[in-house]
Each structure stands twice: as structure tokens, then as C-alpha cells.
N, C-alpha and C positions, 0 to 999 in steps of 0.2 A: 793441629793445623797451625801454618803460619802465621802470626799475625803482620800487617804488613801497614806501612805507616808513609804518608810524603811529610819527607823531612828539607825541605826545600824549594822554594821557588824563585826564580828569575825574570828581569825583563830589559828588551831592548827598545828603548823607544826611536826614530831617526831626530835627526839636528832637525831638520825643517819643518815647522807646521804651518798648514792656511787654514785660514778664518774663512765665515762665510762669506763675510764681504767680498775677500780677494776671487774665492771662486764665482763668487755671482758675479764680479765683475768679468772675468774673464769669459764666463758660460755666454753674459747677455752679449760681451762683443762678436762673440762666433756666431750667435742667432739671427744676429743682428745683419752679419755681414749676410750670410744664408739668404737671409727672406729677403734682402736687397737683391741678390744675384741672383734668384730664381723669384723674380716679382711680376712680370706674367706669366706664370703660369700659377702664381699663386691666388692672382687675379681671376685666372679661367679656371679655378679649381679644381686644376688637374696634381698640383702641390700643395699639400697640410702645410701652413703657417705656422714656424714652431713657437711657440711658446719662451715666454720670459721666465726666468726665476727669479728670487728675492731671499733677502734674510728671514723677513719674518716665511714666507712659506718652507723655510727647512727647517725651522727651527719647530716647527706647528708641527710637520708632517712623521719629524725624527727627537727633537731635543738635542741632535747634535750643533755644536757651535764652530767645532773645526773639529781639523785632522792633520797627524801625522803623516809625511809623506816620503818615500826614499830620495825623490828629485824633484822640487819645488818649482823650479824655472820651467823644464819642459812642460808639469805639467797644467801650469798657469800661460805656456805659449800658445795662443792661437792656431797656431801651425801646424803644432804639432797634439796640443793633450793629451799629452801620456810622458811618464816617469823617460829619463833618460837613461840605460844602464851600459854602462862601459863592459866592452865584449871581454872576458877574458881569457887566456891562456888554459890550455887544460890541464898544465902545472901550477894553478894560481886556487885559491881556496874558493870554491863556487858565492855568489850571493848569499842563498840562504841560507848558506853553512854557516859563513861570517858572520848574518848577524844572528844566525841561532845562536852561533856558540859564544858570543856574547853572553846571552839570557843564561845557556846551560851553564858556562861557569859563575857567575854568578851564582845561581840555584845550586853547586856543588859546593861554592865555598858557604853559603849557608843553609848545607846537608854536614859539614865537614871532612867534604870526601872531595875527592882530584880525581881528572879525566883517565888516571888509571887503577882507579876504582870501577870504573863502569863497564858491565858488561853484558848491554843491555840498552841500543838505542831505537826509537822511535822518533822518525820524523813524521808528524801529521799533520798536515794544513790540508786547505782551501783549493792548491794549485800547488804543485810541485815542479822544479825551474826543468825538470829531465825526467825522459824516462829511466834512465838507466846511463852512469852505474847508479846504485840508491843513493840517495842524499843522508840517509841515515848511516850508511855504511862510508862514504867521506868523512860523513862529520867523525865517525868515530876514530878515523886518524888524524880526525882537523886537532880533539880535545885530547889524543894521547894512550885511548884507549887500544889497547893489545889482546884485548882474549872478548869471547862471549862472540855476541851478532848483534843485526841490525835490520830495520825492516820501514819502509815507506807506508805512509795510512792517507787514505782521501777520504773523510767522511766529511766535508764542507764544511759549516760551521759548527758541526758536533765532531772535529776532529780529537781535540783536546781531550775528551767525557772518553769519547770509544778509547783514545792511546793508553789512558789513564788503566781503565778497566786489563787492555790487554798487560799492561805492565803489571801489576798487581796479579794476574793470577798466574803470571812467571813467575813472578818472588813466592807466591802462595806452593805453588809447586814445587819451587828450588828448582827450576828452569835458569834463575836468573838472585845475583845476589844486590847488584845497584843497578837497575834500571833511572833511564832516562827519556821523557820525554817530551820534546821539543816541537813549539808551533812558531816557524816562521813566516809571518803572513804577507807576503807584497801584493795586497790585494788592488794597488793601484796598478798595476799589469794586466788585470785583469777588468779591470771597469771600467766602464761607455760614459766616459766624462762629459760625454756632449749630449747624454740622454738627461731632458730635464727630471725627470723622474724621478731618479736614483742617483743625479751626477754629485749628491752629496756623500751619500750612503757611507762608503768606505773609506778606513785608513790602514799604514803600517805599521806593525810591531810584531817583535819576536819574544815569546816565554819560554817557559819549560820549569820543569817539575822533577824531583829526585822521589821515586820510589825504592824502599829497601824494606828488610825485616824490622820491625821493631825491635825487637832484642837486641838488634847489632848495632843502632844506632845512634851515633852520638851526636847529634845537633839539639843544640838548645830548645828548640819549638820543633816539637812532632804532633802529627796528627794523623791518629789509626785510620782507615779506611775501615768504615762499620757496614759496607756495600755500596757495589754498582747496578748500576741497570741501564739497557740499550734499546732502544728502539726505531724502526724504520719504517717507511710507509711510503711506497711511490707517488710523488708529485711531479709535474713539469713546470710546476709557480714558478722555481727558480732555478736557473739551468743556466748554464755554458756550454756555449757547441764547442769549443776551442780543442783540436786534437792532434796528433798525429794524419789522423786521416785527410784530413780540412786539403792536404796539396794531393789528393787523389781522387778528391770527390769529382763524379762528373759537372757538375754545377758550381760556382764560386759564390762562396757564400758573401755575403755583405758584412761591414763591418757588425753592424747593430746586429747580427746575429751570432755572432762566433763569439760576442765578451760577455758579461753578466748580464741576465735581463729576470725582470718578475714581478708577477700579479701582483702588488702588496695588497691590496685588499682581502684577497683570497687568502694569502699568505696569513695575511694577522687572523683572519675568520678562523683556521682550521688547525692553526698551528698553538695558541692559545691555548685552544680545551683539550690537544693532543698531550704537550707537556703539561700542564697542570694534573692534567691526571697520571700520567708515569710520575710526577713527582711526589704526592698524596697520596698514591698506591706504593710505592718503596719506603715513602718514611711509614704505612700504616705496617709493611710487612717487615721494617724493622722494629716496630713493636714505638715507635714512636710518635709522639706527637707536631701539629705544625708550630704550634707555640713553644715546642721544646728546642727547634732551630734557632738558634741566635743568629744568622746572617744563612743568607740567598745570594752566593755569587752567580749571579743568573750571564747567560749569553749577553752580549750587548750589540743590538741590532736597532732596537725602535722601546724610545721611552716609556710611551703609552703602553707598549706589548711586555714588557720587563713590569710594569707595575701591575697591570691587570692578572698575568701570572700569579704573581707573589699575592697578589688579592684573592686568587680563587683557592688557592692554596692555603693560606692563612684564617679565610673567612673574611677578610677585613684589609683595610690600606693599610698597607708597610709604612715604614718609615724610611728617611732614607742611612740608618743604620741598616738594619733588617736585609737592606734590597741596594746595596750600594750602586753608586752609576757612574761610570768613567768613559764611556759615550761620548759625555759632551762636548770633554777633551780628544779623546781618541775615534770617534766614530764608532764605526762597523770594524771591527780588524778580526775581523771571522773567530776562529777557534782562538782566537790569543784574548778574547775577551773577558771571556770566564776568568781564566788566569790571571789577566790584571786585574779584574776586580779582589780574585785572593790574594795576588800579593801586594798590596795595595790595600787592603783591609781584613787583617787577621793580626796584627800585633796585640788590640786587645781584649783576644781569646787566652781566658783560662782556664784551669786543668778541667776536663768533664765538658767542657761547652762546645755545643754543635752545630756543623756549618753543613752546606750542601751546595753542591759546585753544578751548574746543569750547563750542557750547550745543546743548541738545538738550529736544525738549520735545513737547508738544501736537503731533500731526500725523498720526503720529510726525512731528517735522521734527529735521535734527540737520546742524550744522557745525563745521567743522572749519579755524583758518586757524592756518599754521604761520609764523613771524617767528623771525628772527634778529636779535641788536645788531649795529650796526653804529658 
């Protein structure tokens, strides 16, 4: 059998970030204005009062302290909150291609391979900018590539785990000899910046990952994949109605219904004991232990929920080697989280030492890929 190893990762992060400050200031002026413009009726309690935020309640609720964002102005304007994005030409290289292919060349030059190496893309996120043609099939003439295929993945914030697993068992089969794949995440497109709730929760960034054969490969740092594992389980906790259908539907949906919404409560209760045990059950069935993992690139979504993981898993609190966190800079950037936490904390793994990459999200969907250096 193949053995099959990622020898590469990348990331794109955007020029702009905001703090909590700036978004809580912006949140409380739009609330503010709100509950003045509808103050009787908020008086005859026929209108919910909304709610203030603050630093300290995001930072309590999430541990994030800012976020990446693709357009900073829109979506700190009142008027508008939400990212601003220039319409392009269909001769023009889409968004997420641009800044995928960012991240993927990066992660090629250190794979030691160029975009006509790859034959073999995977675009996975959260929210993909079209239906069609695939994004994964642009990108591969965005990076140069000429032979093999390409294929779109939506598993929400377990995109990353599931592309990973499908790429590996292309290379595994000789389906495919450099695979790639690519989470570009503009999760601010997608999130209810005016729901006090959640109006922290997400940021942007693009990664991506080079799978190949081990044998073949020449990059300095490899790391075998010693197994995946996938899991899914229907929830509505956290959903987006946003679709195609949305301008056919007999009803118009409201905003606060069509962009990201969800229970966190429910969400952390079920989701917690869901991956801890996919995760405990694959390192037990690779014959390993939890204390054999040197580092947990866990999803990054909710601090608390990243460490309690790594706790039930472990037996005990992590540290924050073990369990790295880049949340606090980044936020939520769905499936591109995992990723940054690898590439961003594996330079010092050596040869034999074992890491485990998990994403887990919307689905419930949740993965789990185990890698060794080699």
C-alpha cells in the first residue's frame, strides 16, 4: 500500500483586522440606533429590546480577541455590516481562488512542488462563492495546473479533516500523485454581524495542504498520515438557509434567517462528547495512546470547547503547547482553523512525534486525521 504523507502547508491571512473594541463599538451603535427608532413599540412590548455587547462578554463567551477580515470599513459601517466585495469580470480570477491560491502556493513551495505538479484539487470550506463552474477546477488553472481533476467539498467546519481524508485515499490508490487541498474561508459573507450573539464569532483566512506519496517526496518536513476518520450526525444547532433557492421561495426569508445562526449552548453540550470520543476511538484503534500525541490541532471555534476536548481526551488539561490556540487572533475561520493551528505549530516536531489535526462543525460533521514526522 501507498504510504502517503502532507508535505506542506500554507496560509493566507487578509491585511485587515478588528479588535473587539472596534466591533463592539460599532454593534452598540447600530443597537442603539434600533431601539431608539423602534422605542414604542419597544415600550408596548410588542419589540425585544436588543441587547448591548462588550469586550469582556466576548472574550468570556469565545476567548477570541479579534479577527481577520477581507473588508474592514464595510464591515465596521453602520449601514451597511458586511465585507464589501468588488464584483468581478468572469475573465478575472474569482475571490476565493485568489486568496486560496495564495495559501496553496505557499504550501507547494514548501511541498517542493509547483502548480504543475498537482493533479489533484480540493476546494473545501464553509460556503463556496458559486455553484458552478467548481472553484476547485478554476483554481487549478488559477496555479497552472494541466492534467488530473478537481472537485468542490462543503462539510462546514469539518471541511478541511473530510478533504484531507478524500485526498489521501486518491494518493493511497494512485488515483492521484500531488494532491491539494484548499480552505478558503470568507466567513464574513456569511455572518449576522448585527446578532449580538455570534456577531464575534468569525474571521477570514485561506490554507491548504499538499498531499503526495511519501516515497516521492522531497520536502524537508513530512508527515505520514497514520489514519483518518469521518463522522456525521444531523443537527439544525447551526445552519445557514442561504441558497440558490432563497429567490424562488414562496415566502422571503429575513435577513437573520438566511446567514449563520446557532444554539451554542446545545452546540458545546453535544458536540464536545461527540468528538472526544471519535477522537479516543481512532487513536485507540491506531494502537495509540493520548499521551503519545505531542500536539491537538483542534478546530478553533470556542476556547472553553477546544480545551475541554483536549481534556476528555487526554484525561487531564492540556497545555497550551498540546492544544495550541490561534482563535484569539483569528477567531472562527471555519475549516481553515485546524490548518492554521498546523501551520503555525509543527516546526518543533521531530522525526517519530505525533500530532492529530481534528475539525469539527455544522452537521454535526467532525474529523479526525492522525500524522506522524517522518
Amino acid at each position: 500500500m501507498i504510504r502517503v504523507a502532507i508535505t506542506g502547508s500554507g496560509l493566507y491571512t487578509p491585511q485587515d483586522s478588528i479588535s473587539n473594541d472596534e466591533l463592539v463599538a460599532c454593534y452598540n451603535a447600530w443597537a442603539t440606533r434600533e431601539n431608539a427608532a423602534h422605542a414604542a413599540a419597544i415600550a408596548a412590548g410588542t419589540v425585544q429590546e436588543l441587547p448591548m455587547s462588550s469586550t469582556e462578554f466576548i472574550y468570556k463567551a469565545s476567548g477570541i480577541q479579534s479577527r481577520y477580515c477581507i473588508d474592514k470599513v464595510g464591515t465596521l459601517d453602520i449601514n451597511r455590516m458586511r465585507p464589501r466585495v468588488r464584483t468581478r469580470r468572469d475573465d478575472e480570477p474569482s475571490l476565493m481562488v485568489e486568496i486560496g491560491g495564495i495559501a496553496a502556493r505557499e504550501a507547494l513551495t514548501n511541498a517542493g512542488r509547483s502548480g504543475a505538479d498537482v493533479d489533484f484539487v480540493i476546494v473545501a470550506a464553509s460556503n463556496l462563492q458559486r455553484a458552478y463552474p467548481a472553484m476547485a477546477v478554476e483554481m487549478q488553472a488559477h496555479l497552472g495546473s494541466t492534467q488530473g481533476f478537481g472537485y468542490d467539498m462543503n462539510v462546514a467546519c469539518a471541511s478541511a479533516a473530510f478533504g484531507i481524508q478524500a485526498a489521501v485515499d486518491a494518493v493511497r490508490l494512485g488515483n492521484a500523485r500531488c494532491a491539494l487541498v484548499i480552505n478558503p474561508e470568507i466567513t464574513s459573507g456569511h455572518h449576522n454581524w448585527r446578532n449580538r450573539d455570534c456577531h464575534f464569532i468569525f474571521g477570514d483566512a485561506a490554507t491548504a495542504v499538499v498531499v503526495e506519496p511519501l516515497e516521492t517526496a522531497v520536502a524537508k518536513e513530512k508527515f505520514e498520515v497514520l489514519g483518518t476518520r469521518l463522522k456525521t450526525q444531523f443537527s439544525n444547532n447551526i445552519r445557514n438557509n442561504f441558497g440558490f433557492l432563497n429567490i424562488a421561495e414562496t415566502e422571503t426569508r429575513a435577513w437573520d434567517d438566511v446567514l449563520f445562526q446557532q444554539e451554542g449552548r446545545k452546540v458545546f453540550k453535544e458536540v464536545v462528547p461527540m468528538v472526544a470520543e471519535l477522537l479516543s476511538s481512532h487513536l485507540a484503534d491506531l494502537g495509540l495512546k493520548p499521551d503519545e500525541v505531542k500536539r491537538f490541532w483542534l478546530h478553533q471555534a470556542n476556547l472553553s470547547m477546544n480545551q475541554l476536548i483536549a481534556k476528555r481526551v487526554l484525561g487531564r488539561d492540556p497545555d497550551e503547547i498540546e492544544a495550541p490556540i490561534i482563535l484569539d487572533q483569528y477567531a472562527n475561520t471555519s475549516s481553515a482553523g485546524c490548518v492554521i493551528a498546523f501551520h503555525k505549530h509543527h516546526a518543533d516536531f521531530a522525526v517519530g512525534d505525533v500530532g492529530l489535526l481534528s475539525g469539527f462543525g455544522a452537521g454535526y460533521s467532525a474529523g479526525s486525521v492522525v500524522i506522524r514526522r517522518v
